[in-house]
C-alpha positions as CSV (number, residue, x, y, z in Angstrom):
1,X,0.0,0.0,0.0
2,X,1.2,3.3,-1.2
3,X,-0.6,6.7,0.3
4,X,-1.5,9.4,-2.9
5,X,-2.5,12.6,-2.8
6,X,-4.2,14.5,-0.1
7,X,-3.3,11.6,2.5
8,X,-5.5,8.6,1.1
9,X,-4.3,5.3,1.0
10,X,-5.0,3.0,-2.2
11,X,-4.8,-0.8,-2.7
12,X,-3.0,-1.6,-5.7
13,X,-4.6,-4.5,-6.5
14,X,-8.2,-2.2,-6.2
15,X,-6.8,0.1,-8.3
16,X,-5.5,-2.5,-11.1
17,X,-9.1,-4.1,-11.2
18,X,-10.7,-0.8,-11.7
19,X,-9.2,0.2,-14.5
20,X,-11.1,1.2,-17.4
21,X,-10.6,-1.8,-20.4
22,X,-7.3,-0.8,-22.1
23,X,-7.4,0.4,-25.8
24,X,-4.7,-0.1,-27.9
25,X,-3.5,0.2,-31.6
26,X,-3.9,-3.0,-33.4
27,X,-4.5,-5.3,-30.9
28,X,-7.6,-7.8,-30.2
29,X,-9.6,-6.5,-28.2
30,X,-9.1,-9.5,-25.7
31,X,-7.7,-12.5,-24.7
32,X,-10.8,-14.7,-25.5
33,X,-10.2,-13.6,-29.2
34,X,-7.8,-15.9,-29.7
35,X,-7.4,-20.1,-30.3
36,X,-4.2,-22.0,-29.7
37,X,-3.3,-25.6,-29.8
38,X,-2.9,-27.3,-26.4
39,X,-0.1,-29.6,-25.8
40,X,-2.1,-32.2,-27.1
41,X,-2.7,-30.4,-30.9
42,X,-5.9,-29.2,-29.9
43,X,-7.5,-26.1,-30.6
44,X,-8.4,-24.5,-27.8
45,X,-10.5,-21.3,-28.0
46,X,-9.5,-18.6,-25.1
47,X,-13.1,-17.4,-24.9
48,X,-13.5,-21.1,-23.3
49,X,-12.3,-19.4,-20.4
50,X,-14.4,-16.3,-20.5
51,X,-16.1,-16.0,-16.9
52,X,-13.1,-16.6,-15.5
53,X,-9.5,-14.7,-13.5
54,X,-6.7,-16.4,-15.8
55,X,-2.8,-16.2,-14.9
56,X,-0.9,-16.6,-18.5
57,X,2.6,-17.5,-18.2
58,X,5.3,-17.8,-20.3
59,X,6.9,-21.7,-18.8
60,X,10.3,-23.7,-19.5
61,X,11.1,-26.9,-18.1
62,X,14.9,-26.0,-17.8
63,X,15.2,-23.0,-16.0
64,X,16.2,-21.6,-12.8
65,X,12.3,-20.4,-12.0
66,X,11.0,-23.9,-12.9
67,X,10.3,-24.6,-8.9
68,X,7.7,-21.6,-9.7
69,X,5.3,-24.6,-11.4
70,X,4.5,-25.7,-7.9
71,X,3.6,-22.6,-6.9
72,X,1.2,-21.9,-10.1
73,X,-0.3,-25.5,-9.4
74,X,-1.0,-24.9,-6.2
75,X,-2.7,-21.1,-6.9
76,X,-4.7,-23.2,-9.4
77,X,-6.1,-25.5,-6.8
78,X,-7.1,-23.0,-4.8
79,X,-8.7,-20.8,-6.8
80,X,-10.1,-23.1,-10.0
81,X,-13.8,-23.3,-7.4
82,X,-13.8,-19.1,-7.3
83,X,-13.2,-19.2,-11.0
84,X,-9.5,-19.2,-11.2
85,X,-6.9,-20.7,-14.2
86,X,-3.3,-20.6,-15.0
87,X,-2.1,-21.5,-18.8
88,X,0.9,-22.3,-19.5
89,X,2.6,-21.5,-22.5
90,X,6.0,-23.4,-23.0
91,X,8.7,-21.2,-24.8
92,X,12.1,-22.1,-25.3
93,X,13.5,-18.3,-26.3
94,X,15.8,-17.6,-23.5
95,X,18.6,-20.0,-23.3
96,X,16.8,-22.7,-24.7
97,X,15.6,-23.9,-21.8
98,X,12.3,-25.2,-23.4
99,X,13.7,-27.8,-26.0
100,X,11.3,-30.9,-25.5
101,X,8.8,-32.0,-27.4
102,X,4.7,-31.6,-26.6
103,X,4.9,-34.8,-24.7
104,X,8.1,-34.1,-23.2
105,X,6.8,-31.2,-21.9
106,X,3.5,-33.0,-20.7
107,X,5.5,-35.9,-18.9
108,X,7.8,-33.1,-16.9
109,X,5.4,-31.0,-15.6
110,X,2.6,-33.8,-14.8
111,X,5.3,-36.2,-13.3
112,X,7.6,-33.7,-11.7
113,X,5.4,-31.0,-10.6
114,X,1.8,-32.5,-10.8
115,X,0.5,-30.2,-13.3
116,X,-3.1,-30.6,-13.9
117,X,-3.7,-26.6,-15.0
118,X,-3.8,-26.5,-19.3
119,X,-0.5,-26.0,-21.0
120,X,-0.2,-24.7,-24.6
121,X,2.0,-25.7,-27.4
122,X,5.3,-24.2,-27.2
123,X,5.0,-20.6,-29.0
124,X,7.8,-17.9,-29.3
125,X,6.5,-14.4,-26.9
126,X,9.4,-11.9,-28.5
127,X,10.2,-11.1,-31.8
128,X,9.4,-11.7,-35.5
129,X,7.8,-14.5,-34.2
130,X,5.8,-13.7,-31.3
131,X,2.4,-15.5,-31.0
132,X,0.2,-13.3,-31.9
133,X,-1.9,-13.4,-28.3
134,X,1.5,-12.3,-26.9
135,X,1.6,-9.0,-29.1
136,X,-1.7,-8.8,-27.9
137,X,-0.3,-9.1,-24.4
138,X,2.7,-7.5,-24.3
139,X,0.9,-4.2,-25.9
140,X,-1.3,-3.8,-23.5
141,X,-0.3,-1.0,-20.9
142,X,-0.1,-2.7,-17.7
143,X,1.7,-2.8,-13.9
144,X,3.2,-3.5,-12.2
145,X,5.4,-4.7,-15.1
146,X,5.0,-2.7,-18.2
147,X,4.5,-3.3,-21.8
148,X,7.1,-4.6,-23.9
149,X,9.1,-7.4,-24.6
150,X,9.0,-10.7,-22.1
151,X,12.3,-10.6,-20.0
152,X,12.2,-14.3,-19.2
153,X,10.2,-17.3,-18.6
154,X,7.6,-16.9,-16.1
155,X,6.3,-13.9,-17.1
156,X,2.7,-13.6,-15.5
157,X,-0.3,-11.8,-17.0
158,X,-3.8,-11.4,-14.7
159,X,-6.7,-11.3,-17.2
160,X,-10.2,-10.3,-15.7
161,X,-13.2,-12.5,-16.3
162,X,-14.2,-10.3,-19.6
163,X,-10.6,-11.7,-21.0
164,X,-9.1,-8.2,-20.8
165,X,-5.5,-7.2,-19.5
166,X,-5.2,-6.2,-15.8
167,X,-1.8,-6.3,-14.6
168,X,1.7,-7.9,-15.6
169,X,4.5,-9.4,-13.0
170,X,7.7,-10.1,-13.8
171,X,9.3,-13.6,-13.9
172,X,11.0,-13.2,-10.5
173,X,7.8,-12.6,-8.7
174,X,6.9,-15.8,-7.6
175,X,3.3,-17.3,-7.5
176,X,3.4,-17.1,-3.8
177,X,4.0,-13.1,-3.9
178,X,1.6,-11.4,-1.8
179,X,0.7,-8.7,-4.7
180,X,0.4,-11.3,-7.2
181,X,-2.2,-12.6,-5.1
182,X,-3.9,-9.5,-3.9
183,X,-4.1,-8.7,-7.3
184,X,-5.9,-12.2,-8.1
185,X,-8.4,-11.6,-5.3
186,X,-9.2,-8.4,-6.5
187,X,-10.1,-9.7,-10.2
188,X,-12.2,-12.7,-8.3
189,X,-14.2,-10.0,-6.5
C-alpha cells in the first residue's frame, strides 16, 4: 500500500481491477479472441475461459524459475472453485531452456510438478515470431510490469473474467508473492 494525494491510502490491487478496459492500436480486443493448440494439438478457444480470472505465463522446463510450477499448481487449486486458471505457455527463447517436445513437456510437468492446469504448445512471446496473443499481451499497458518485450520465462499476465488485460509481474515474482495474489483476489471479486 502506497498513500496518494491528499493523505488517502489505495490498494494496488483495487486500483488495477478498476481500471477502465485498455485500448490499444492494433490489438484484439481480448484474450478470448484468440485459439491456440494445447499440448495435445488441440485447438483450444480462449473465450472457453471467459467468466473466469486467468494467470498466463510464459513456462520452461529447464530454468532456474521452474520450482515456480508448484507454486502456479497450487494457486490453481485453490482458486479453480472461485473461478481461477493458469495457462501455460512453453517457450524455449531464453537460453533454450524449453527444448522438449509436446509430450516431453507434458511428462515433466505432470510427473515432476503435478500439473493438472492446461498448457499450450510451445510458442515464441518476442520477436518476429511472437504469438500473436503475446503481441496482444505484451501491448497492453499494464503494472506492475510494463508493456514490452518478455524478459524471461515466467512472465505472469492477470486477465479479468471479460478476458481483458489487468496487470503484468515479472518472472521473478513468484506465485506465492503477496501482490500477485492480492491482485488475483481483486479480479475474483
Amino acid at each position: 500500500m502506497a498513500a496518494r494525494g491528499r493523505g488517502k491510502v489505495y490498494c494496488a490491487a483495487k486500483a488495477l481491477a478498476a481500471r477502465p478496459e485498455p485500448h490499444y492500436e492494433g490489438a484484439m480486443a481480448s484474450v478470448h479472441d484468440f485459439t491456440l493448440n494445447t499440448l495435445d494439438g488441440q485447438p483450444k478457444a480462449l473465450a472457453d475461459y471467459s467468466g473466469q480470472v486467468l494467470l498466463l505465463v510464459n513456462v520452461a522446463s529447464q530454468c532456474g524459475l521452474t520450482p515456480q510450477y508448484s507454486g502456479l499448481e497450487a494457486l490453481h487449486e485453490a482458486l479453480a472453485p472461485r473461478g481461477f486458471a493458469v495457462l501455460g505457455f512453453p517457450c524455449n527463447q531464453f537460453g533454450a531452456q524449453e527444448p522438449g517436445t509436446a509430450e516431453e513437456i507434458k511428462t515433466f510437468c505432470s510427473t515432476r510438478y503435478g500439473v493438472t492446469f492446461p498448457m499450450f504448445e510451445k510458442l515464441e512471446v518476442n520477436g518476429a515470431g511472437r504469438s500473436p496473443l503475446y503481441t496482444h499481451l505484451t501491448q497492453a499497458p499494464t503494472a506492475p510490469d510494463g508493456p514490452g518485450d518478455i524478459s524471461w520465462n515466467f512472465a505472469k499476465f492477470l486477465v479479468g473474467k471479460d478476458g481483458r488485460v489487468l496487470a503484468r509481474f515479472s518472472p521473478r515474482t513468484p506465485p506465492e508473492a503477496p501482490e500477485l495474489r492480492a491482485a488475483i483476489d481483486a479480479a475474483l471479486g
